[in-house]
MMTF fields as JSON, N, C-alpha, C and O atoms, coordinates in Angstrom:
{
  "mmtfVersion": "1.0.0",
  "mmtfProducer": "UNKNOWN",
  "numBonds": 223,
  "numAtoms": 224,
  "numGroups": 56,
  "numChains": 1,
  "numModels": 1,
  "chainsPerModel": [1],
  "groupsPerChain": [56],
  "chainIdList": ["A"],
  "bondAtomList": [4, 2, 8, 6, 12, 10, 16, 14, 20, 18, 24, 22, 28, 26, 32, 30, 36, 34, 40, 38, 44, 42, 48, 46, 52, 50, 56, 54, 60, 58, 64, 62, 68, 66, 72, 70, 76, 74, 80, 78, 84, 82, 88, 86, 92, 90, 96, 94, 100, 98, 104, 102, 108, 106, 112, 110, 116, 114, 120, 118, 124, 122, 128, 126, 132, 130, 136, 134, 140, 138, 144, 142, 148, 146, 152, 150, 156, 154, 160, 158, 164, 162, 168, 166, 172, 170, 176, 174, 180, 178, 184, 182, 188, 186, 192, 190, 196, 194, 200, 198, 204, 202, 208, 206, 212, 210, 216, 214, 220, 218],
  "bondOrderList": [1, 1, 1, 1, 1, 1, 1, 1, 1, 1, 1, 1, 1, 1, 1, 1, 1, 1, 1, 1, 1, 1, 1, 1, 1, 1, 1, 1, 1, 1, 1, 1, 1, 1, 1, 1, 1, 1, 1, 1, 1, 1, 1, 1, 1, 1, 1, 1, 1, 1, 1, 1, 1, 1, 1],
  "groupList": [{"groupName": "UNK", "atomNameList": ["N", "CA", "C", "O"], "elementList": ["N", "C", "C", "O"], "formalChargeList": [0, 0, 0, 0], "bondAtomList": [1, 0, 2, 1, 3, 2], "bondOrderList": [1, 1, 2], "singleLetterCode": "X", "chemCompType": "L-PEPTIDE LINKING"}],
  "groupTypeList": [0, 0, 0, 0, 0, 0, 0, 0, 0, 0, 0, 0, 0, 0, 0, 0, 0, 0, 0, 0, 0, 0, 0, 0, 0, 0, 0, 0, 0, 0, 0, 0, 0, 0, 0, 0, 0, 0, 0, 0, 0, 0, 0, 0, 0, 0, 0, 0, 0, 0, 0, 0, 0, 0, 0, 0],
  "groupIdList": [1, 2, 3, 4, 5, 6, 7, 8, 9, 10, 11, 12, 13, 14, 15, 16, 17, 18, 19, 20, 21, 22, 23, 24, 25, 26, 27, 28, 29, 30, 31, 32, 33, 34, 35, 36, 37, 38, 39, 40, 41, 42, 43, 44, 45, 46, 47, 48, 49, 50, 51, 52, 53, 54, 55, 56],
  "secStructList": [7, 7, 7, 7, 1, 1, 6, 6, 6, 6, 6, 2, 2, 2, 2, 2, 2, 2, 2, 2, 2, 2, 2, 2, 2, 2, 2, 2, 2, 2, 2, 2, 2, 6, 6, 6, 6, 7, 7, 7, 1, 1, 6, 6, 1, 7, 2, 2, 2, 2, 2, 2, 6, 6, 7, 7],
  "xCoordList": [-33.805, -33.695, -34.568, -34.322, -35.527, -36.507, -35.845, -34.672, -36.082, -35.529, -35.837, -36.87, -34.739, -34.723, -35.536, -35.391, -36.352, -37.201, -36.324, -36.549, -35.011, -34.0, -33.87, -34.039, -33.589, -33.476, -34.275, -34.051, -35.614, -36.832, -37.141, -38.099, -36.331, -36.704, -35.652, -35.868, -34.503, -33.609, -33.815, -33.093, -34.591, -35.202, -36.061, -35.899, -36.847, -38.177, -37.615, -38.04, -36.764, -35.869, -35.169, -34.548, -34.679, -33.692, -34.715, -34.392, -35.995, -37.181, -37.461, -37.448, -37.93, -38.49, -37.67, -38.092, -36.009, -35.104, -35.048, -34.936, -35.119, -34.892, -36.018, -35.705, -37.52, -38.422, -38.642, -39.326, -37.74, -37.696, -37.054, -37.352, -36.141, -35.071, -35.409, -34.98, -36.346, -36.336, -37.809, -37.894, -38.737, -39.558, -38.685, -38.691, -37.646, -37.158, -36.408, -36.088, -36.205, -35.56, -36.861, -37.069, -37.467, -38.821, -39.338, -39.677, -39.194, -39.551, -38.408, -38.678, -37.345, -36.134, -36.284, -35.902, -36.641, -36.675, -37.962, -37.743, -39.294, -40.255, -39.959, -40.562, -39.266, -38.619, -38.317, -38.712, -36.879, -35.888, -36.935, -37.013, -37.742, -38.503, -39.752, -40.059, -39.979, -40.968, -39.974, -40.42, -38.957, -37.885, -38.993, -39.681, -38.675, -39.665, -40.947, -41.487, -41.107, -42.378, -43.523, -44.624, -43.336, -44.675, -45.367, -44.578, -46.567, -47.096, -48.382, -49.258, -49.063, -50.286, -51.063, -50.767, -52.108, -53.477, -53.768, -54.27, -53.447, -54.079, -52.866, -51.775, -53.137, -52.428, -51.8, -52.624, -50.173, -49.933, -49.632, -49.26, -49.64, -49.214, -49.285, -48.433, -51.032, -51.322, -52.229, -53.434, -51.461, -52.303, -52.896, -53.963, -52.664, -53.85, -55.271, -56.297, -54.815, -56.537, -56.781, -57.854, -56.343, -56.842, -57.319, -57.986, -56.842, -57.122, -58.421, -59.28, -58.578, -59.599, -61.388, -62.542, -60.763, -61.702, -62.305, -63.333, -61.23, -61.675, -60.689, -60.917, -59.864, -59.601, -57.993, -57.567, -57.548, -56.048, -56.68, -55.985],
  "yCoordList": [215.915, 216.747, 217.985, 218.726, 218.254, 219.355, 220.418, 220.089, 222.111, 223.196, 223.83, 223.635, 224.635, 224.744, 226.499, 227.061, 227.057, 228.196, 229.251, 230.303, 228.847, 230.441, 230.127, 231.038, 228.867, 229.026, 228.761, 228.262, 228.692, 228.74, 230.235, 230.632, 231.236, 232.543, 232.928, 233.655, 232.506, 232.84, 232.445, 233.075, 231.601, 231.135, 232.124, 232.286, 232.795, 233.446, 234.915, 235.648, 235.276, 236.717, 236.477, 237.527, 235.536, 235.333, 235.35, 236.191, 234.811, 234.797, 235.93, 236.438, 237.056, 238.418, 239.232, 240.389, 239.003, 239.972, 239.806, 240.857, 238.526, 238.504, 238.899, 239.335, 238.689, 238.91, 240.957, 241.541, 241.612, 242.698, 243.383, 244.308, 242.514, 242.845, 242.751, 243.576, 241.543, 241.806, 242.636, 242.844, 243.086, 244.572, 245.328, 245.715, 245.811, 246.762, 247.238, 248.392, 246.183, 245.877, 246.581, 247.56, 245.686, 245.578, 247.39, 248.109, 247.65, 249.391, 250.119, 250.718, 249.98, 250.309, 250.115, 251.079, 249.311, 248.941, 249.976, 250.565, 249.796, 249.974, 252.213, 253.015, 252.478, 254.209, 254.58, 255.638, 253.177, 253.606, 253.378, 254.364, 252.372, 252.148, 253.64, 254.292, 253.586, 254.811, 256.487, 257.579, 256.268, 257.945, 259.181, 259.412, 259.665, 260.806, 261.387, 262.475, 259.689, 259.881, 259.625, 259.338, 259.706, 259.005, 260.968, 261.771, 261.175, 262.274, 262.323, 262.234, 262.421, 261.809, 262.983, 263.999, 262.179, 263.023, 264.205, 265.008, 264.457, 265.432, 266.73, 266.505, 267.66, 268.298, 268.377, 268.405, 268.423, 268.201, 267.234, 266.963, 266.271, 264.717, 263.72, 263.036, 263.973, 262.809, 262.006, 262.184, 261.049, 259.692, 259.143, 258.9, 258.495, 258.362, 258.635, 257.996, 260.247, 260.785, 260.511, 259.908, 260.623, 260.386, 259.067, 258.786, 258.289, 256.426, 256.858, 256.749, 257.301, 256.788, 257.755, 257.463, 259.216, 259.206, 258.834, 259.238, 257.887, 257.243, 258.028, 257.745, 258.791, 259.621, 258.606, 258.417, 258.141, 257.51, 255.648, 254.803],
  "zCoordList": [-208.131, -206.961, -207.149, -208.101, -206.348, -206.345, -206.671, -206.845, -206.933, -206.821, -205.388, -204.748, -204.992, -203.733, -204.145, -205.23, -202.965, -203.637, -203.758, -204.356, -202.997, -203.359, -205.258, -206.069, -205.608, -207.373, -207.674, -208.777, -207.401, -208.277, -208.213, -208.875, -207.381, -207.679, -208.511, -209.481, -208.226, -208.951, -210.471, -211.244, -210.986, -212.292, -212.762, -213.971, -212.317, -212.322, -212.476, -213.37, -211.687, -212.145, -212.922, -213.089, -213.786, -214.767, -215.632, -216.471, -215.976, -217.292, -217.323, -218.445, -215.826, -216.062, -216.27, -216.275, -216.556, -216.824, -218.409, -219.041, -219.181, -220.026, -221.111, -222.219, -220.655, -221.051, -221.222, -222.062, -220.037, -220.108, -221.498, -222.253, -221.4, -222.228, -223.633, -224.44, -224.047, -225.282, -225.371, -226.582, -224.89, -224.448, -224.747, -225.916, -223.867, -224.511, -225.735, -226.017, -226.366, -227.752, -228.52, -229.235, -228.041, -229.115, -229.159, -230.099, -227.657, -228.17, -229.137, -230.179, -228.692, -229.13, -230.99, -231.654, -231.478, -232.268, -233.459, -234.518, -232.629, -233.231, -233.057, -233.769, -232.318, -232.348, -233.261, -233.751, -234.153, -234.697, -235.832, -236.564, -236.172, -237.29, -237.759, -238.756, -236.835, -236.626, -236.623, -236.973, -236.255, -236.693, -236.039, -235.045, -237.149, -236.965, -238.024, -238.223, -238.676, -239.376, -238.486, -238.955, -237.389, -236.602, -235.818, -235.32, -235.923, -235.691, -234.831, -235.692, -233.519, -232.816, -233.937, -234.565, -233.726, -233.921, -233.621, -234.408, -232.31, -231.536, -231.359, -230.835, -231.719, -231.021, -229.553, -228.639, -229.144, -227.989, -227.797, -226.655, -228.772, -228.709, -227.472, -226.905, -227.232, -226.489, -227.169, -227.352, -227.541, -228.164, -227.664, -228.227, -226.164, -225.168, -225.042, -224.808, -225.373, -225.098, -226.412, -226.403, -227.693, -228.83, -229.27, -230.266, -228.316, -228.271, -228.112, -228.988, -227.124, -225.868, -226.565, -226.252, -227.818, -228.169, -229.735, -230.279, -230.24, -230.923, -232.364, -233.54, -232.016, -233.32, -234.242, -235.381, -232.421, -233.338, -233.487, -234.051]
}
């Protein structure tokens, strides 16, 4: 029996909820690992701009 498209969405929000979820683990995780030894480059702690000029 085909999926009807109300549960083929309902499938598709159940993968992107769960896929969220372990994202957010995964940040959650890499915080607690990182504490407060983690320090940007730059003064002002934008790592971004420090990506972008090559320093972090």
């Amino acid at each position: 029996m085909p999926k009807t498209r109300g549960g083929s969405l309902e499938a598709q929000n159940a993968q992107l909820k769960k896929t969220l979820a372990e994202r957010l683990l995964d940040v959650a995780t890499l915080k607690e690992m990182l504490g407060n030894n983690f320090r940007s480059p730059v003064q002002g702690g934008d790592l971004w701009t420090a990506a972008r000029q090559g320093i972090a």
